[in-house]
TIDREN-868396 format. One line per field, with one value per residue (C-alpha): x, y, z. Coordinates in Angstrom, 2 decimals, padded with zeros to 5 digits, m for minus. Each point is the difference from the previous one (the first is absolute). Layout:
# residues N
xx <- X	... .
yy <- Y	... .
zz <- Z	... .
This chain:
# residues 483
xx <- 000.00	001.45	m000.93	002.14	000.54	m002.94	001.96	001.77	m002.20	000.97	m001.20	001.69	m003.27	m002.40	001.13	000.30	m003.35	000.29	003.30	m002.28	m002.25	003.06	001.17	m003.34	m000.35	003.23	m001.59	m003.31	001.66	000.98	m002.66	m002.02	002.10	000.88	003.30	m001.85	002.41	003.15	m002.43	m001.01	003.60	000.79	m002.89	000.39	002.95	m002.40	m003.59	m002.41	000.81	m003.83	m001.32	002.51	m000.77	m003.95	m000.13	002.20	m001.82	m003.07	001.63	001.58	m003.16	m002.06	001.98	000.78	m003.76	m000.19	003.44	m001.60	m003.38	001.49	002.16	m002.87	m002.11	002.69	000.85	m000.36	001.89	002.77	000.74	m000.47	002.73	002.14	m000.55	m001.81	m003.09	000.38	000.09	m002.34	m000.52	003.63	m000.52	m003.02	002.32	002.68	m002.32	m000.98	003.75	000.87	m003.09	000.92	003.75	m000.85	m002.38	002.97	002.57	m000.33	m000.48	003.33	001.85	m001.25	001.53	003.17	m000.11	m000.91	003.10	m002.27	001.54	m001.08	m003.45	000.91	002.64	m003.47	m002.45	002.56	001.21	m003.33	m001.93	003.52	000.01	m004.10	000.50	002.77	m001.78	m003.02	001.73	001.99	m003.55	m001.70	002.92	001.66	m001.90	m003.68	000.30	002.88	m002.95	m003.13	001.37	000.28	m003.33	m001.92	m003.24	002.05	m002.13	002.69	m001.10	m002.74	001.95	002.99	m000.20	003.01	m000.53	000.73	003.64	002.43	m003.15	000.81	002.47	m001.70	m002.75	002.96	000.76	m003.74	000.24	003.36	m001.31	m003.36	001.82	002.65	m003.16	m001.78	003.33	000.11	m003.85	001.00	001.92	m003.16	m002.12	001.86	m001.11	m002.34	m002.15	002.24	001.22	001.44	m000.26	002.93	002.35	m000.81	000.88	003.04	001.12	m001.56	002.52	002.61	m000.87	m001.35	003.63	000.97	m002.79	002.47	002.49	m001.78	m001.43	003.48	001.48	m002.26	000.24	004.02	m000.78	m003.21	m000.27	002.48	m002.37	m003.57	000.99	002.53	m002.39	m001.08	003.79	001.57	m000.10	m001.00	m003.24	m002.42	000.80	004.13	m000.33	m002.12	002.44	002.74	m002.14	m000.34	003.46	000.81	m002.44	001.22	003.61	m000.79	m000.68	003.15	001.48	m002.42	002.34	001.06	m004.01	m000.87	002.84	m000.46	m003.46	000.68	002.36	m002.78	m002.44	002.43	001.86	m002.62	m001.75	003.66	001.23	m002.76	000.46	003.63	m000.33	m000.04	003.30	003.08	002.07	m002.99	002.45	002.69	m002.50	m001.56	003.26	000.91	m003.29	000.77	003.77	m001.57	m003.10	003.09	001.41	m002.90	m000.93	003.72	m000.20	m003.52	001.52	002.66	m002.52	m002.31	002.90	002.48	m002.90	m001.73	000.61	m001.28	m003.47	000.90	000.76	m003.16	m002.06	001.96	m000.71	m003.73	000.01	m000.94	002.80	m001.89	000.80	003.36	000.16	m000.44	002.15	002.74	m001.39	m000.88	003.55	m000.64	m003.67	001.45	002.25	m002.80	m001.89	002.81	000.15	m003.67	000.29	003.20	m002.95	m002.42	002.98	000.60	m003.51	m000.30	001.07	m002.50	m002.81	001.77	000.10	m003.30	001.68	m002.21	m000.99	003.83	m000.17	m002.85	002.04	002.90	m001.95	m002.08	003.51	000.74	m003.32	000.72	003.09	m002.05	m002.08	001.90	002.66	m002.41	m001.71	003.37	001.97	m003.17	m000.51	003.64	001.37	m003.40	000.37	003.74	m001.07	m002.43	002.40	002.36	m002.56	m000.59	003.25	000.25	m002.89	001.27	003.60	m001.23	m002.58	002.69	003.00	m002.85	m001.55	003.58	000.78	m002.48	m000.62	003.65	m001.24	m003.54	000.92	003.66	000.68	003.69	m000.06	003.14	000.01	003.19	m000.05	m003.71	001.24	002.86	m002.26	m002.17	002.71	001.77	m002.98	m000.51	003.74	m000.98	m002.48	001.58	003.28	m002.73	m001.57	003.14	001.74	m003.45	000.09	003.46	m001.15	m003.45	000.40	m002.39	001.56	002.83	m002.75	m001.78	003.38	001.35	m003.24	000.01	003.52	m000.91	m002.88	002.16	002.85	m002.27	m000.96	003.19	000.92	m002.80	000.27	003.36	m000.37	m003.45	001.64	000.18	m003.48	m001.35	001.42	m001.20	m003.78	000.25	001.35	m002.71	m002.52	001.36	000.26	m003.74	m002.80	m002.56	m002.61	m003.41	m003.03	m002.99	m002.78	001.05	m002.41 .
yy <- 000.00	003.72	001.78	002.88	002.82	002.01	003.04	m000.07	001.70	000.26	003.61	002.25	002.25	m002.47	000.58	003.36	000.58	m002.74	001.90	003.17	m001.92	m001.20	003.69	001.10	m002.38	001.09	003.61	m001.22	m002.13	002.66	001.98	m002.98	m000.86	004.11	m001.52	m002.14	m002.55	002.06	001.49	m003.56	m000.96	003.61	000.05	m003.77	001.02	001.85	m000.07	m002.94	m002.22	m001.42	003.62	001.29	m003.43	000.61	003.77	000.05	m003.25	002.05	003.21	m002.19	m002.06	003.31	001.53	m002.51	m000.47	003.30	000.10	m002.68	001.58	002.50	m002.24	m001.63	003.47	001.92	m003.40	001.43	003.38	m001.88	m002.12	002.72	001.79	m002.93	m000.86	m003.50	001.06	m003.20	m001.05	000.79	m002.91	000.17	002.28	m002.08	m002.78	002.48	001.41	m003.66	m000.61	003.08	m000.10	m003.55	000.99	003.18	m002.11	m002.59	002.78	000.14	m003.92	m000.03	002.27	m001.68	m003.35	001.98	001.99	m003.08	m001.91	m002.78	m000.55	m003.00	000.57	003.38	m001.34	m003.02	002.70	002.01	m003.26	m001.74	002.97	000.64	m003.60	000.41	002.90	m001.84	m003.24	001.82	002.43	m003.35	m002.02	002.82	001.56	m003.40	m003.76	001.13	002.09	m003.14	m002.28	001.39	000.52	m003.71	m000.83	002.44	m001.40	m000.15	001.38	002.50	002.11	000.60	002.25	000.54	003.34	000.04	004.21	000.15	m000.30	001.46	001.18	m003.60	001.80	001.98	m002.81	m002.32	002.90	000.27	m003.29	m000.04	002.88	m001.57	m003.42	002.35	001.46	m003.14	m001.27	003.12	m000.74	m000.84	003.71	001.39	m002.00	001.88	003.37	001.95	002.94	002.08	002.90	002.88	003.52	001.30	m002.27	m000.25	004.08	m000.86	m003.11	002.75	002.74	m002.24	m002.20	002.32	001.43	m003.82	000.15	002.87	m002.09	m002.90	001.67	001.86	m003.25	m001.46	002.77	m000.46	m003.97	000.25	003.43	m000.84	m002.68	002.32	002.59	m001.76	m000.25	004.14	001.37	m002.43	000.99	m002.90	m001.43	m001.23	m004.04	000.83	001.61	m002.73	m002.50	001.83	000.35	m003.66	m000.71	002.37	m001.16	m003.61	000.30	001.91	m003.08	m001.66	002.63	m002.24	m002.19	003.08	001.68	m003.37	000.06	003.84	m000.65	m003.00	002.07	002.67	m002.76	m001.08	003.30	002.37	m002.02	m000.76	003.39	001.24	m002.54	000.34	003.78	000.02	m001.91	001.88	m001.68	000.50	002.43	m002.90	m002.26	002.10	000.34	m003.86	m000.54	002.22	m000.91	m004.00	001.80	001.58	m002.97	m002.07	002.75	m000.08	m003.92	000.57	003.26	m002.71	m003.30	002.56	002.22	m002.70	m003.00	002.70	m001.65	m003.05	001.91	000.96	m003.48	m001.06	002.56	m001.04	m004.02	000.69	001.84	003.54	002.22	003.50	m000.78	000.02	003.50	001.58	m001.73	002.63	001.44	m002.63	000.61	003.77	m000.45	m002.67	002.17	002.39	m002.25	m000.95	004.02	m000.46	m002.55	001.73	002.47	m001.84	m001.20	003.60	001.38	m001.79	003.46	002.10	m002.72	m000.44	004.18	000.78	001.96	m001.86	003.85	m000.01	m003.56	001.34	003.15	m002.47	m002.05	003.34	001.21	m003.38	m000.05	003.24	m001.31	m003.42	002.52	002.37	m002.20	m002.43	003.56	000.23	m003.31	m002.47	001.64	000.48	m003.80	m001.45	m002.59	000.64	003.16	m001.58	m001.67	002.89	001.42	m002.45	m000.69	003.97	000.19	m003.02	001.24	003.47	m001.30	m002.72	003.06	002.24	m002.43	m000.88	003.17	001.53	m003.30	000.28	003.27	m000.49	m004.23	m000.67	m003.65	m001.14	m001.19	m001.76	003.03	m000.69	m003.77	m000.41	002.84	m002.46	m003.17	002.14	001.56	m003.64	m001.83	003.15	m000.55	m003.77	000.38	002.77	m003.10	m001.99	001.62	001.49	m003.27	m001.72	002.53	m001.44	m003.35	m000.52	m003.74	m001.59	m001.92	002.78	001.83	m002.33	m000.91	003.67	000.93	m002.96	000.53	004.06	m001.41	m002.74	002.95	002.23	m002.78	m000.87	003.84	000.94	m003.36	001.29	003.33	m001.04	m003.25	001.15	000.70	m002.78	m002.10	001.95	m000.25	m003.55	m001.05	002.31	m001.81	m003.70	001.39	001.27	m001.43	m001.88	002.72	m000.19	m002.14	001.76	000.04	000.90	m001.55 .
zz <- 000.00	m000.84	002.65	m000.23	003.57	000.27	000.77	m003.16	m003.37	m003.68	000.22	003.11	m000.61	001.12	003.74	m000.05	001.49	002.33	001.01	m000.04	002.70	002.35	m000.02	001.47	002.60	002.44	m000.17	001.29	002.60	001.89	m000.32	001.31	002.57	001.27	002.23	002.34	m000.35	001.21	002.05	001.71	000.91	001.39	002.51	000.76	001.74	002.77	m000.58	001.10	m003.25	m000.40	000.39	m002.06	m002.79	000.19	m000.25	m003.26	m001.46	000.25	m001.55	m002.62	m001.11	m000.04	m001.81	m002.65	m000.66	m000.16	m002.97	m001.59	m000.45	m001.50	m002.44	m001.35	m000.56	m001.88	m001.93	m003.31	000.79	001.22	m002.69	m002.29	001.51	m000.20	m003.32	000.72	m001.79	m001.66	003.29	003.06	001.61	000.76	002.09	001.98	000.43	001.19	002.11	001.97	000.11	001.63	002.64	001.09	000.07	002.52	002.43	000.35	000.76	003.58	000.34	m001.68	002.24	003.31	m001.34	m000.76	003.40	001.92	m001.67	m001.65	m003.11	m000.92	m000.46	m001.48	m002.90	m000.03	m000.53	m002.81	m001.95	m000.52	m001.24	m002.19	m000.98	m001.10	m001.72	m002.28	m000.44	m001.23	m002.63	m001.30	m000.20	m001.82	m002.09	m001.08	001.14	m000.26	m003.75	m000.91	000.97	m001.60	m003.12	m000.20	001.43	m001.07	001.26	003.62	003.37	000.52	m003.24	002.95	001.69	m001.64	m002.15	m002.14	m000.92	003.80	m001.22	002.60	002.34	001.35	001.37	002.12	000.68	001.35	002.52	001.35	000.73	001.78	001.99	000.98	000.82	002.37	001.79	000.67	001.25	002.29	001.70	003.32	000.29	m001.69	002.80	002.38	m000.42	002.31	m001.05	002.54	m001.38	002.45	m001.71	002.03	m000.82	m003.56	m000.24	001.59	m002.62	m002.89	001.39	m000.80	m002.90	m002.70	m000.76	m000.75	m002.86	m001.62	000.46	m001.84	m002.55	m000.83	000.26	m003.15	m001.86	m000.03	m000.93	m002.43	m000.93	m003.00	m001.20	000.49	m002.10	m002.87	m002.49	000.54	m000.21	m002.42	m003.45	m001.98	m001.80	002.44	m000.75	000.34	002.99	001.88	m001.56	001.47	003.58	m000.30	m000.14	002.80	002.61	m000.89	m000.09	003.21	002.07	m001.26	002.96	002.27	001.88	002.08	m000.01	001.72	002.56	000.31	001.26	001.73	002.03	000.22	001.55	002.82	000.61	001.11	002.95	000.76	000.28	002.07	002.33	000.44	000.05	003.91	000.31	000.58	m002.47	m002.32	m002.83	m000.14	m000.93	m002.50	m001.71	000.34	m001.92	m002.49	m001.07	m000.39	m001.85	m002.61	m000.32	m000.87	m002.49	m001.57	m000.49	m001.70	m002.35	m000.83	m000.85	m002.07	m002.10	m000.83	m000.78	m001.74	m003.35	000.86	m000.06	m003.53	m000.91	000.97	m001.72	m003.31	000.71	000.40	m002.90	001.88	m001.30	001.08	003.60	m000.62	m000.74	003.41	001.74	000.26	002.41	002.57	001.80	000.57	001.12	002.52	001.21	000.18	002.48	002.19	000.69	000.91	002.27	001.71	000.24	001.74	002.40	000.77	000.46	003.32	001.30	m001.03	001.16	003.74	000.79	m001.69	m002.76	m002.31	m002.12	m000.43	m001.54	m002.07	m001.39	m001.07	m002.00	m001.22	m001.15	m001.44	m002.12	m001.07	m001.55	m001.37	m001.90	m000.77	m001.83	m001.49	m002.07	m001.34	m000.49	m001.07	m003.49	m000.76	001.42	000.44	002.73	000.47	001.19	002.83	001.21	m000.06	002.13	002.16	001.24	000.53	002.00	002.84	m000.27	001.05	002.66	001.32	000.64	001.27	002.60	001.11	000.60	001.86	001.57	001.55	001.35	002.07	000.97	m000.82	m001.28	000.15	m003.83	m001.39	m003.08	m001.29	000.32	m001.80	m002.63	m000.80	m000.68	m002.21	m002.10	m000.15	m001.28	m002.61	m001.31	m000.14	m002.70	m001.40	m000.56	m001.15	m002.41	m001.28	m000.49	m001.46	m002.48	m000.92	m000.09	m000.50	000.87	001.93	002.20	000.24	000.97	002.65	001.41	000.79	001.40	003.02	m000.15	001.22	002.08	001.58	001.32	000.85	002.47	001.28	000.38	002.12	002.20	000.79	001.12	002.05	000.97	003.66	000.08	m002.08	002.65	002.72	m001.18	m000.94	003.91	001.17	m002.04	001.18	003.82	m000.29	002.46	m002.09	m000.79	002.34	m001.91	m000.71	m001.99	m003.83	m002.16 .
């Protein structure tokens, strides 16, 4: 049976709407969710946590009725403003993702703040692992199937001008699957909602939903408004958005480890934010963060070919031609998620407006320099941008950061690893232009990976071995309930 990946199209253009869609979505997030989840692990620390849980569960599923309401009455007007005409019920089934998304929010971040993680990672992976079986049913087995059996009960409900909508139909039902997973924290809730204390979490949250929103307009702003600044015939320029928002996610290995970081790092930091020794181990975290991102720069840049190889073998050559600039928007991210590492400081002293002007500044710079470099370099350009935007925000945070809550950061050292793993690929790439060999090619890049390794477990050896005879020495961790 040729079933070939479902992510893959002959045309770039036919995702470009779908990538329209996935741009929307963060925005809404955070309107949906207004901070309550930084919120939640900041008054955890010393608030009542079940009056604290129920009175932002009831602000939170208010006010995401309310959001979705609104979703579904301005349908039309949204899609018409981005260009899904063709489209609408895209945004319905955006709109059920994103309400089922919000409820679970809170759910989410009590498993996280309660350090549960197995039913947390169970909740995420099974409505992950839905959402991917049902986009490969419906995209490859069920169309490979019916046009063979034509008389087959699936042409019931299978509706092949759905096309990449199955997209968004797979995520509904990871998302409903991750809420019905989540009933017994939903079971928990009481209708007890204190006023007082809500003003107070309000005071402190709604400059975090600056911060958010900032935040996606330096990720997704570049893909919302391609197709307005580039200058190109309608059907080139959603080609050329298709390509970008795809080659995009090749820079996923360090998105997914940037947010898994993101998942365990905030409840952390609050809760070691009392300690005394709390800045050393903010810093600790952060130099094994750098690292981590340096090994996945390194596995993405030098194997990047291997992605182009593939493209060519499946006979999908227009993939191959974005793939310059998968290094720089990796590099891009790893800024980012230095970022995120930083902005602990601005969450811990209630500085949060000051968070919110940094990533104002930064989204001035997003827009600013996607206006000018998108219709001159086309996607180059957006990525140009967005490595701009989290080099600026990343030097900014750090600074002030060292300022209001100083952090004893290992500058030099993490500088070091990042400009070593940058003259890395730079050797690569040099010498693969040289020889264009592919197992030259293969070989130098583990080669690279492979010293990179033994470098840093030199120079960390001392506390690589410190960690791993704490880790032995540890008492067995106390049983509880985690299911």
């Amino acid at each position: 049976m040729n079933l070939s990946l479902p992510l893959i199209f002959a045309q770039p253009a036919t995702t470009a709407d779908l990538t329209q869609v996935y741009a929307i979505i963060p925005f809404l997030n955070i309107l949906f969710t207004y901070g309550l989840e930084t919120a939640y692990f900041r008054f955890s620390q010393d608030q009542d946590k079940h009056k604290l849980y129920n009175t932002l569960s009831v602000s939170l599923i208010g006010s995401t009725i309310f959001f979705t309401a609104l979703l579904f009455l301005f349908r039309d007007n949204i899609a018409s403003a981005a260009n899904l005409q063709d489209h609408p019920e895209y945004i319905t089934w955006m709109s059920v993702i994103i309400f089922f998304d919000a409820i679970s929010t809170l759910a989410f971040a009590r498993l996280r703040q309660e350090n549960r993680p197995k039913r947390y990672a169970f909740a995420r992976i099974a409505g992950v692992m839905l959402n991917v079986v049902t986009v490969i049913l419906f995209l490859a087995v069920i169309p490979h199937y019916v046009s063979k059996h034509p008389d087959s009960f699936l042409n019931s409900f299978y509706n092949k001008n759905t096309g990449i909508g199955y997209y968004l139909i797979g995520n509904i039902a990871g998302s409903v699957l991750t809420f019905l997973i989540l009933r017994k924290e939903f079971a928990q809730i009481r209708f007890q909602f204190d006023g007082a204390l809500w003003k107070k979490i309000m005071r402190y949250s709604w400059p975090l939903v600056i911060v958010g929103m900032g935040g996606m307009v330096n990720d997704m702003l570049s893909r919302l408004i391609y197709q307005h600044v580039v200058d190109l015939p309608p059907q080139q320029a959603k080609h050329e958005l298709g390509i970008f928002g795809n080659i995009y996610r090749l820079a996923v290995l360090i998105t997914i480890m940037i947010q898994a970081f993101r998942m365990a790092a905030e409840p952390f930091f609050f809760n070691r934010s009392k300690e005394e020794d709390a800045p050393r181990t903010y810093a600790r975290v952060m130099k094994f963060f750098v690292i981590a991102c340096c090994f996945m720069f390194l596995f993405i840049s030098l194997y990047i070919n291997v992605f182009a190889w593939f493209f060519m073998a499946i006979h999908k050559p227009a993939w191959v031609e974005g793939l310059a600039i998968v290094p720089l928007l990796a590099l891009g991210n790893i800024f980012l998620g230095i970022y995120y590492n930083l902005s602990i400081w601005y969450k811990l002293t209630h500085k949060n407006m000051i968070g919110a002007a940094i990533t104002f500044a930064g989204a001035a710079i997003t827009i600013a320099l996607n206006v000018l470099l998108i219709p001159k370099y086309h996607y180059t350009g957006a990525a140009i941008a967005t490595f701009s935007c989290y080099l600026f925000m990343m030097i900014t945070s750090y600074i002030l950061g060292q300022k209001y809550y100083p952090v004893p950061y290992a500058r030099k050292k993490l500088i070091a690893y990042i400009i070593l793993v940058l003259l890395m690929y730079l050797t690569h790439l040099g010498l693969t232009q040289l020889n264009s060999n592919r197992w030259f090619d293969l070989g130098l890049a583990t080669a690279l990976l492979g010293s990179f390794a033994v470098f840093v477990s030199k120079v960390e050896r001392k506390e690589i071995s410190a960690i791993m005879k704490k880790t032995t020495n540890a008492p067995p961790a106390p049983k509880g309930e985690d299911n």
